[in-house]
N, C-alpha and C positions, 0 to 999 in steps of 0.2 A: 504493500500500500504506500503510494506516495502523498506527501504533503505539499501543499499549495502555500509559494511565499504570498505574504500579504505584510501591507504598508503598514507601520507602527504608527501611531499617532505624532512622530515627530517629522517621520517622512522615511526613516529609515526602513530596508526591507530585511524580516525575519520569517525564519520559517516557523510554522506556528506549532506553537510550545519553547519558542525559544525567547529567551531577553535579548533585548537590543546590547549592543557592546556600551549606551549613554546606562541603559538601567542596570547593568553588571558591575560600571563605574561606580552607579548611586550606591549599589547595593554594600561593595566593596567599603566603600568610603565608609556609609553606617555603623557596619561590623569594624572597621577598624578606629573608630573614635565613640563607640558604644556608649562608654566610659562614661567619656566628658559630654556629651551631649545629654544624658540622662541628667547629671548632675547641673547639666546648664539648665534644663526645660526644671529643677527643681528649684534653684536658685529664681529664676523669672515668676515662678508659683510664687516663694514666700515674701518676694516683692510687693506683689502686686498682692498680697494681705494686707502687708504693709499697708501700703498706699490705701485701702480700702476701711483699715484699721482707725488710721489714722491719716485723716483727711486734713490736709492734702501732705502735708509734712509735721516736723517738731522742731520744737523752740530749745533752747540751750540760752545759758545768761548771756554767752559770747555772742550769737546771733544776732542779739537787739544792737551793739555796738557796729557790726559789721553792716547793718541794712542800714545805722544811723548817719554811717559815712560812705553807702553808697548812694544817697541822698542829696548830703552835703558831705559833697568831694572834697577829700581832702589826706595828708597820709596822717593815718594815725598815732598816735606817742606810743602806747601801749604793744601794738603790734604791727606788723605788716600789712598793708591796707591790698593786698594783690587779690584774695576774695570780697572783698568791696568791687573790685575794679571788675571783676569777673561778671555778679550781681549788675552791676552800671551797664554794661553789656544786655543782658537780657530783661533791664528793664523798660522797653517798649512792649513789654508781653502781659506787663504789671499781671503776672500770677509768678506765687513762691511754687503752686503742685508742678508745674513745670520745670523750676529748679530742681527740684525732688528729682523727678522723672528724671532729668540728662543727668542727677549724682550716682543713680540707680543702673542709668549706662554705662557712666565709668567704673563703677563697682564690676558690674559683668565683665566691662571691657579689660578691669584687671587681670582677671584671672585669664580671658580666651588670647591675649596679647600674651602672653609667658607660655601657655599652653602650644600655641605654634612657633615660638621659637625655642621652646625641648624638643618640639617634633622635629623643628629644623635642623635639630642636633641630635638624632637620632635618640631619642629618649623614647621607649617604649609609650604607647600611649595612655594606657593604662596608669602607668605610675606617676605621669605628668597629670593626667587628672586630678589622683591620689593626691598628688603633692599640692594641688592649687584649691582643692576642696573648700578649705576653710575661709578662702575670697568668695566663694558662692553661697556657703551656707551657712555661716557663724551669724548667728542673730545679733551680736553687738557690732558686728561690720553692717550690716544690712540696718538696724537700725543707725549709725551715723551718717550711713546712706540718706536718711530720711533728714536728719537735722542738716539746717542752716548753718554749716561749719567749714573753713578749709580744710578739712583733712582728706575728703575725698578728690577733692580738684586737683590739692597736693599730690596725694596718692596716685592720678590716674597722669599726671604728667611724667612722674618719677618712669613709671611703667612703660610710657611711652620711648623715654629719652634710653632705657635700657633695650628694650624692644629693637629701637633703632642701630646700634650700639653690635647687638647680639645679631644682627641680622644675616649675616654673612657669616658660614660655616666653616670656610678654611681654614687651617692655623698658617698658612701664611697668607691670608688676606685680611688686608686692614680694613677698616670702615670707610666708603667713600668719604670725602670732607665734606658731601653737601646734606648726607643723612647728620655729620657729626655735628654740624651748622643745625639741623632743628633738635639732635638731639641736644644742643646746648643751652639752645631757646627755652627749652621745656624745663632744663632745670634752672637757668634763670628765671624765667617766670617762677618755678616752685619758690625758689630760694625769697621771692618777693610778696609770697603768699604764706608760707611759714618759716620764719627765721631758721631754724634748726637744720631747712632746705641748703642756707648760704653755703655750710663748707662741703658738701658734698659736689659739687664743680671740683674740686682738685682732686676727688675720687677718680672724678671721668678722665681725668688728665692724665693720672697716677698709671691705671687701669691699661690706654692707651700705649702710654710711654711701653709696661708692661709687655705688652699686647705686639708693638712692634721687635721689643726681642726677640722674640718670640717666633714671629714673622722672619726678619733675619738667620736669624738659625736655620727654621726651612729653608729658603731659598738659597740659602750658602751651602746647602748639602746639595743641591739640583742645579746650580748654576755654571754656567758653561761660558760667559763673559761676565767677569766679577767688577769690570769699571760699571758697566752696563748696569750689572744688577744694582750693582751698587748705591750708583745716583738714581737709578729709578724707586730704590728704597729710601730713599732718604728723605725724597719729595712725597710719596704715597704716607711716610710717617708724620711727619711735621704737618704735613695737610690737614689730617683731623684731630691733630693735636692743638693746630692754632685754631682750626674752625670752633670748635668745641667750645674753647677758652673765650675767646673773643665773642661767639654769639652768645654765650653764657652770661660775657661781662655787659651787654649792652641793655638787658631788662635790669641789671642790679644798676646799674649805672645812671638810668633814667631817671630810674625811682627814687636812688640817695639823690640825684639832682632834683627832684620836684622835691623829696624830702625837707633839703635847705631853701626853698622856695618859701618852704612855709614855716620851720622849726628853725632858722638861722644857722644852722650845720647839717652837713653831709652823715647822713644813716639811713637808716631803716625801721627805726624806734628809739624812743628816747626810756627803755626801760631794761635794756640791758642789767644794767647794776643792781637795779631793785629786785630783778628775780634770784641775782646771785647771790645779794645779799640775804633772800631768803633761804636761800640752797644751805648758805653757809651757816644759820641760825640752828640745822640740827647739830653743828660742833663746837660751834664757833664759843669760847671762855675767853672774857677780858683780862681775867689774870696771864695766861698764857701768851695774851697779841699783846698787850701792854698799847691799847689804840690813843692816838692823842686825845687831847681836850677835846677838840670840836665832832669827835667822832663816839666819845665813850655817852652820848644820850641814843645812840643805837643797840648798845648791851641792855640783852636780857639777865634779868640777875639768878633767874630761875637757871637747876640745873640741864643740861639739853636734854636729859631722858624725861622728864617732867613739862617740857614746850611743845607748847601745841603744833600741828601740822607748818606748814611752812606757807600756805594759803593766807594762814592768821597774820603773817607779817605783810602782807599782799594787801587784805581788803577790809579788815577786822578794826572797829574801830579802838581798841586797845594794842596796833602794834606802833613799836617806838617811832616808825617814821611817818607816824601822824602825833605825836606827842608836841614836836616845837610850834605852837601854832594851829595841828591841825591841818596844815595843807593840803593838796592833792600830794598823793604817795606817787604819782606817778612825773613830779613836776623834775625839771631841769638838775634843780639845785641837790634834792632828795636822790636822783637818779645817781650823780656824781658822788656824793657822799656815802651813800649806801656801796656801789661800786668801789668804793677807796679802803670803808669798813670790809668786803669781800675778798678782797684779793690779799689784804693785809693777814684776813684770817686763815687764807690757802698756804699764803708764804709761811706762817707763825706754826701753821698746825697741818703740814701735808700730811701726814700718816691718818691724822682722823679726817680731812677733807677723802682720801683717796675710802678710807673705808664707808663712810657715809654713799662717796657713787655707786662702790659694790656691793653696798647691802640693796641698794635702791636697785643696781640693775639687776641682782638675784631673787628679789622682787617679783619680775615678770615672767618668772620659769615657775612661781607654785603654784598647786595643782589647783586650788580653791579660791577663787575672786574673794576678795574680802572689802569689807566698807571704807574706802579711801579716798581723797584723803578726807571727808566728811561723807557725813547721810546725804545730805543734800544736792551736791556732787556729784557723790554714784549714783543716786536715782533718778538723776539728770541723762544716765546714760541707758536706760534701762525703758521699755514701750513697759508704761503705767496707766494706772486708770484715773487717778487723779493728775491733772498739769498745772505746771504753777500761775498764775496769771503775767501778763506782760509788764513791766513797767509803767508808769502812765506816764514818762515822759517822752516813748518812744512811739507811743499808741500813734499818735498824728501820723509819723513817717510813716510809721507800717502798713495804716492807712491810704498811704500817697504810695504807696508800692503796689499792691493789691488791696483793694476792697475789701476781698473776701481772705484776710490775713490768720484770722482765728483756726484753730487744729480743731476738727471737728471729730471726736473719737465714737466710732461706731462698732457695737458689737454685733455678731460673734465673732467678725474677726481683730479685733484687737486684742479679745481675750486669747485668739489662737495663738497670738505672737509673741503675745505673754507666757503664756504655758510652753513654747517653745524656747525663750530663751533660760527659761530653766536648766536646759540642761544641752541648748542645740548651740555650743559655744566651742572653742578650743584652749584647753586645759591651759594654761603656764609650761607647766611640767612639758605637753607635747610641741608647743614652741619653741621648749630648749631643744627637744629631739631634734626637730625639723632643722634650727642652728647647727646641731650640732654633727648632724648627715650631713647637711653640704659642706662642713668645715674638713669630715672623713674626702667626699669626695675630690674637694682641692687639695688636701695634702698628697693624695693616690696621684695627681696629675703634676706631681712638684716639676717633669720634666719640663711642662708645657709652663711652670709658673703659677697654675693652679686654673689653666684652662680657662672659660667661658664662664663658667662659677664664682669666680674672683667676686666681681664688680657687682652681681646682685647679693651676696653674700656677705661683703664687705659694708654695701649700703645696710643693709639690715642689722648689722650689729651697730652702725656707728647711729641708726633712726631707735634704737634703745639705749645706746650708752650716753648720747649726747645730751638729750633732758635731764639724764639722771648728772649730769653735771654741771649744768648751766640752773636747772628750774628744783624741780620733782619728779617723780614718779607720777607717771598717769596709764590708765586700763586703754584710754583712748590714743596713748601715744603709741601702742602696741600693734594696732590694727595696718598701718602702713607697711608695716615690714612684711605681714602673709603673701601676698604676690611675689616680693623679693626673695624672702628666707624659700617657699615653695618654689619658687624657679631654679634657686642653687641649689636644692635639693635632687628635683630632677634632674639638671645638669649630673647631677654624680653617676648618673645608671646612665648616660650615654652609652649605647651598644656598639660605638666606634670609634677608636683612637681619633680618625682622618676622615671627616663626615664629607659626604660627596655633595658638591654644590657648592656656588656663591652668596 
């Protein structure tokens, strides 16, 4: 018995019973990314509870200050005004559910952006999934998804500028200079959106620098005109080394220059010192600094196991640097002094400043979330059923933003979101694994300098250790790093020394 070919719906001819070679492709393609696509279509579900939970987004104390100067433009003392600037952008749309919405993209687009560049590097697909799960389904990610905050904007730049970066699979192929030019953008603009963003530009550079050794060494084992190869290396190095730099330098550069536009000097915040000097208030003894006159009305007299969180020196109207007068904590003079009190106390007491960061960053490896650094705070991070109300001095702006500005929370699913972040979160304890896998998987590549894995692996320790040096400890400063620490993870299970492709 013979079979009669007939037209597939695309125009292709099959004999019948047979798939076309387009739906052999689909099908392929399905079974081979199973994985992560089950866990995409799951992540997109508990969004969209989200969103329905809680209508249209949530409010954080940060928020009211960030919508108050994207209003009235301006850069802020206190922080980097680069999510203002972002907000000022899509306020022709005057709706925040639509900020939600594009923060809910870049959430996904975390994890699916690191996801093809493991594959691109031979990394099983299964385990690149594994590895980036907790970008799609941690109920504390997905909720800062939802609030009005830069961590996600932050977050989904970082991603991109590595994305960029990682994109090309050779080990002797450098990054084009024109990808290394936006992936430098991207972390300029972070760095101008959240301070802690700034040093990691000389990661990218470092990374690079790296990266052409690297490069070099291949080429020098294959090369058959070494003037040739030679100068052709040298330029293909320096290229995305300066692009990097330079397109890096031009969003910080802008912005400390409007900066002094408006504050009389070149930064990025005028609160540098106030945060350090809170940092330094879990250590810091006057008898030990022996601080001059103008500075000993910043000692607390209390012992440091006995003072409050480091918040209280921040906003509380009992810390010392509201004491002379009362001031704003965050003004010129307060900033300088408290920064003179800080570093005084680093120089005086490094053994107890160094151990205070490492308690702080072993902190974010245990197993059990705890209330920190107040109730108020952490239930600021948490989908509740009670919200707090807004300020009334910000109500107007928020008003002149959207009309319909208020979170509207509707059950049952905001109850659902709640009962899932009980327990749909990633432990501390399996954060360190995650660290501490791709830290195994670079030292196995010490040939290569520690491979492709370096630079997301790197940034992820230095987006934990850095607050725990400069500020405090926060649950929310942890979330940035799963895309990164997950991608260097997978990086380790590369199934190929020498991955095929550019």
């Amino acid at each position: 018995m013979t079979t009669t070919p007939e037209a597939g719906d695309d125009g292709t001819v099959t004999e019948d019973g047979d798939r076309s070679p387009a739906e052999r492709r689909r099908a392929a393609f399905l079974r081979r990314h199973a994985v992560f696509l089950i866990l995409v279509t799951l992540g997109v579900l508990l969004r969209v509870v989200a969103m329905l939970g809680y209508r249209w987004h949530m409010w954080f104390t940060d928020s009211y200050e960030y919508v108050y100067f994207t209003l009235h433009l301006r850069p802020y003392g206190v922080r980097p005004s680069g999510y203002s600037l972002f907000l000022r952008a899509l306020l022709p749309l005057h709706d925040f559910g639509l900020v939600a919405v594009l923060q809910h993209l870049m959430g996904l687009a975390g994890a699916v952006l690191p996801y093809v560049v493991a594959v691109r590097h031979r990394v099983r697909p299964w385990i690149a999934a594994l590895a980036l799960a907790p970008m799609l389904l941690d109920a504390y990610e997905i909720q800062l998804e939802h609030l009005l905050l830069s961590d996600t904007l932050f977050t989904f730049l970082l991603v991109v500028a590595v994305a960029l970066t990682l994109w090309r699979t050779a080990p002797d192929a450098m990054p084009p200079w024109w990808a290394m030019a936006a992936a430098g953008l991207c972390v300029g603009f972070a760095g101008v959106t959240r301070s802690v963003g700034l040093p990691l530009l000389l990661i990218f550079a470092v990374y690079l620098a790296i990266r052409w050794i690297v490069a070099a060494r291949a080429r020098r084992r294959t090369a058959s005109g070494p003037r040739r190869t030679w100068r052709r290396l040298v330029l293909a190095g320096l290229a995305p080394i300066l692009a990097v730099a330079v397109a890096g330098a031009v969003p910080m550069a802008a912005y400390a220059d409007w900066y002094k536009s408006v504050h009389g000097e070149y930064g990025f915040s005028g609160s540098g010192g106030v945060f350090l000097y809170s940092r330094t208030m879990a250590f810091a003894k006057c008898k030990a600094m022996r601080p001059p006159k103008d500075l000993r009305p910043l000692c607390d007299p209390r012992p440091p196991a006995k003072r409050p969180s480091s918040q209280f020196y921040l906003w509380a109207a009992g810390s010392p640097l509201r004491k002379p007068g009362h001031q704003w904590v965050f003004s010129k003079a307060n900033n300088d002094r408290a920064g003179r009190f800080a570093k005084l106390a680093i120089r005086r007491q490094p053994v107890a400043y160094v151990r205070t960061v490492a308690e702080d960053t072993l902190h974010a490896f245990h197993w059990h979330r705890t209330v920190f650094p107040d109730l108020e705070t952490y239930e600021q991070y948490r989908f509740r059923t009670n919200l707090s109300p807004a300020p009334r001095w910000v109500v107007p702006t928020l008003a002149q933003y959207d009309p319909d500005w208020a979170t509207v929370v509707m059950e049952p699913y905001a109850g659902l979101m709640r009962s899932y972040q009980r327990w749909g979160y990633l432990p501390g304890t399996l954060l360190g694994g995650v660290i501490l896998g791709g830290a195994v998987g670079i030292l196995a590549r010490w040939r290569r300098l520690g491979g492709p894995a370096l630079l997301p692996w790197t940034m992820a320790v230095a987006l934990i250790i850095l607050p725990a040096m400069t500020a405090d400890f926060s649950y929310r400063y942890l979330l940035p790093t799963f895309p990164l620490a997950g991608l260097a993870l997978a990086l380790a299970f590369t199934t190929r020394r020498t991955p095929r492709g550019r």
